[in-house]
C-alpha positions in Angstrom: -8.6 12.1 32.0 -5.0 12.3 33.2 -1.9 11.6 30.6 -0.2 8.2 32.0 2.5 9.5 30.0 2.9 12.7 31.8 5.4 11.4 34.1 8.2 10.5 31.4 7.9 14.4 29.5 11.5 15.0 29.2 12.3 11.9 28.9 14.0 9.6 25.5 11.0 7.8 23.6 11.8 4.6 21.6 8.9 2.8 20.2 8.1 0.0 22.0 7.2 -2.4 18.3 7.2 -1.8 15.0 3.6 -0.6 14.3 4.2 2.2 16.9 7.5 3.0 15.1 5.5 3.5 11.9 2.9 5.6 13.4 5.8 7.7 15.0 7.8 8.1 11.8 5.0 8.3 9.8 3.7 11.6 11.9 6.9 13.1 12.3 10.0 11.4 9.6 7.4 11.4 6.8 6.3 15.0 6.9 9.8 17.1 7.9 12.0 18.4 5.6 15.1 16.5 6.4 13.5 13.2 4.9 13.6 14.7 1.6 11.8 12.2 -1.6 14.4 12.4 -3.6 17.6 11.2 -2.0 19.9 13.0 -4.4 18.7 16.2 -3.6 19.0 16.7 -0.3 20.5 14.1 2.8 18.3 12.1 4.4 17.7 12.2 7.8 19.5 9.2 8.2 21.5 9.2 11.4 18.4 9.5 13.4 16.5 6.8 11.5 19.1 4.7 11.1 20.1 5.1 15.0 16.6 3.4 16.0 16.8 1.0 13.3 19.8 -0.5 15.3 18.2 -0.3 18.3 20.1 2.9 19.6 18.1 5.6 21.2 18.1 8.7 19.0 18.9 12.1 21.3 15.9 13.4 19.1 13.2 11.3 20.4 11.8 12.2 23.3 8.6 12.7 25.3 7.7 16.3 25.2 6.2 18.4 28.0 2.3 17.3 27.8 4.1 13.5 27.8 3.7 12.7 24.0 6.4 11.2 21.8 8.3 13.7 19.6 11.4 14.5 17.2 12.8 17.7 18.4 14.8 17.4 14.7 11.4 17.7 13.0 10.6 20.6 11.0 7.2 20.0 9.1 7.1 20.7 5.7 4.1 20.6 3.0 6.1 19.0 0.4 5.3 22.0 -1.6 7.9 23.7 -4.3 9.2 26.5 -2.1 12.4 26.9 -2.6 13.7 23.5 -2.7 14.4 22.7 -5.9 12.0 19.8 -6.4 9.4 19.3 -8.3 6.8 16.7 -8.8 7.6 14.0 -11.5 5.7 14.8 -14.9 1.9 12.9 -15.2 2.5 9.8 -17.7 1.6 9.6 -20.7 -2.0 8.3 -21.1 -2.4 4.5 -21.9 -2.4 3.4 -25.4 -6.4 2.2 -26.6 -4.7 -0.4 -27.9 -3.2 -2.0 -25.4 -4.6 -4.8 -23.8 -5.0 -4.5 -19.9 -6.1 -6.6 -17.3 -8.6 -7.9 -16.4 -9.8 -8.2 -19.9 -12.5 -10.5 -21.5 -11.7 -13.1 -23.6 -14.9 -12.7 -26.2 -13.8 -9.4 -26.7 -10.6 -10.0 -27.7 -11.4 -12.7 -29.8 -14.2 -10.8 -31.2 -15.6 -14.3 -31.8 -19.1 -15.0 -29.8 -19.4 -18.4 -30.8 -17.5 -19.5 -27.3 -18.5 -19.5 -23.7 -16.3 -17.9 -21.3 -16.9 -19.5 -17.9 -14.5 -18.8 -14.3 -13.2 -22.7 -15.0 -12.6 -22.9 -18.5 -13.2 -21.8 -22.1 -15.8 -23.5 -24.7 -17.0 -23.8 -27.9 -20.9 -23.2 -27.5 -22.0 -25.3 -30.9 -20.9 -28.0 -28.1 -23.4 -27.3 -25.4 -26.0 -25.4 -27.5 -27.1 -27.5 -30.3 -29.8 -26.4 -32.3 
């Protein structure tokens, strides 16, 4: 099957909605190396970005020669610790046992069986269960 898109290789590319922006700068902005993580380390690829973001049409962007959108800026990188200077953030600490996290169950924090934990409400099972 023949690219439709053929015709416009060479040509400037601006998305035509925001879900196709995403996909585009999510394939190229996401994975190049002048859209750094960390802001303070390196700059941001910023005039481009912010150039389609206002609605100007980045020199960058363009259809290529098989008639597919690309970034002739990009340059893919791994995210790896070449020679950049960053590296990932340290894991955190594991949770403390005692900590109470959610969801959590009532009876076992009360440590008290005589109640009955229901999705509506909480009761007092000598009330319902009489012996």
């Amino acid at each position: 099957m023949k690219n439709p898109f053929l015709k416009f290789a060479g040509q400037p590319y601006m998305p035509s909605n925001g879900t196709e922006g995403m996909n585009f700068t999510g394939n190229f902005c996401d994975n190049c190396i002048h859209q750094h993580p960390d802001p303070d380390k390196k700059p941001q690829c910023e005039d481009i970005l912010l150039k389609s973001l206002c609605g100007d049409q980045p020199k960058e962007w363009i259809y290529d020669s098989e008639g597919s959108p690309t970034c002739t800026a990009f340059v893919d990188w791994n995210w790896g610790n070449d020679d950049d200077g960053w590296n990932e953030p340290p894991e955190p600490e594991p949770d403390d046992p005692n900590q109470l996290c959610f969801p959590y169950d009532i009876i076992d924090i009360l440590k008290d069986d005589s109640i009955l934990v229901t999705s509506k409400a909480i009761f007092e099972k000598e009330l319902f269960f009489k012996s």
